[in-house]
N, C-alpha and C positions, 0 to 999 in steps of 0.2 A: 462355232466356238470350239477351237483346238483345246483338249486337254490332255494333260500328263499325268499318269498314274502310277508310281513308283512302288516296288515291291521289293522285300529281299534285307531290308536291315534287323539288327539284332545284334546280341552281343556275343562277342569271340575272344578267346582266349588269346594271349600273343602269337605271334607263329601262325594262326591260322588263317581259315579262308570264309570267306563271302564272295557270294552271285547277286549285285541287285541288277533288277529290271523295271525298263521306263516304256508301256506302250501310250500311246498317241494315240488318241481317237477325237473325230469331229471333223477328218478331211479325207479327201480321195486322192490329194496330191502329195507327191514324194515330199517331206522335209527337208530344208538344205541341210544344214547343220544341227545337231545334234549331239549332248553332252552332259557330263555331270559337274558340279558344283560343290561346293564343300562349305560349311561355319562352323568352327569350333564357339566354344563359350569366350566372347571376352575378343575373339578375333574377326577380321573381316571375312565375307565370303571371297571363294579361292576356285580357280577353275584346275579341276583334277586331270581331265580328259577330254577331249572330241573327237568327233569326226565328220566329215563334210561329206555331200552324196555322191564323188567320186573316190571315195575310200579314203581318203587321205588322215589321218590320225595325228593329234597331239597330246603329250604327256606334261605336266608339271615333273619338273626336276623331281619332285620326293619322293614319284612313286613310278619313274620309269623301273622298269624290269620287273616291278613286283601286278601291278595291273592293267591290264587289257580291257579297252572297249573294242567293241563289236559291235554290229547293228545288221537287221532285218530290214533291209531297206522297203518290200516291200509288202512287210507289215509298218513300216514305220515304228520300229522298237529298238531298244540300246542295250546293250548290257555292259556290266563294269563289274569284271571279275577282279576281287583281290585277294593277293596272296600274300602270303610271307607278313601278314599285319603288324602293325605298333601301334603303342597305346597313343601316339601324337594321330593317327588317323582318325581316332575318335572325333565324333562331327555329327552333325544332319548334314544329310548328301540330298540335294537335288538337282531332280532332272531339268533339263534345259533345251529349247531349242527355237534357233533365231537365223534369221536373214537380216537385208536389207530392210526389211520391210514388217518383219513381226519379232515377238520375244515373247517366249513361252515358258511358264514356269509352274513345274511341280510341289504338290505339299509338303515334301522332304519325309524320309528316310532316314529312323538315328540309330550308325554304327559306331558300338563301345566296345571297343578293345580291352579289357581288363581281366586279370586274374583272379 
């Protein structure tokens, strides 16, 4: 049984920054894909980032330039640094990770951006 254990939210002033982190345990094999998730109140979940196990990365439009994932391939771990924050990033952020064949999901992580 793969599971996701997310670490790293809280809440940050505008401007500022957060590190969260997603490791993986329960397998010995590399994960394909790997990534975070997003739900605001009131809105649907929203894919922020990925990244596939040959490095390849995706951003949502709102938050290129300001956040970066990264990944430990082989710890099987993610991270989603963000920077430059707004108070619309406020959310639970969950980890994620999925093939063909499975879909894995973390207990979410709530970062609040407010003054």
């Amino acid at each position: 049984q793969v599971q996701l254990v997310e670490s790293g939210g809280g809440l940050v002033q505008p401007g500022g920054s957060l590190r969260l982190s997603c490791a993986a345990s329960g397998t010995l094999l590399k994960l394909y894909a790997m990534g975070w998730y997003r739900q605001a109140p009131g809105k649907q979940r929203e894919l922020v980032a990925s990244t596939i196990s040959d490095g390849t990365t995706n951003y949502a439009d709102s938050v290129k330039g300001r956040f970066t994932i990264s990944r430990d391939g082989a710890k099987n771990t993610v991270y989603l640094q963000m920077n430059s924050l707004k108070p619309e990033d406020t959310a639970v952020y969950y980890c994620s990770s999925w093939s063909s064949t499975y879909n894995y999901w973390g207990q979410g992580t709530q970062v609040t951006v407010s003054s």
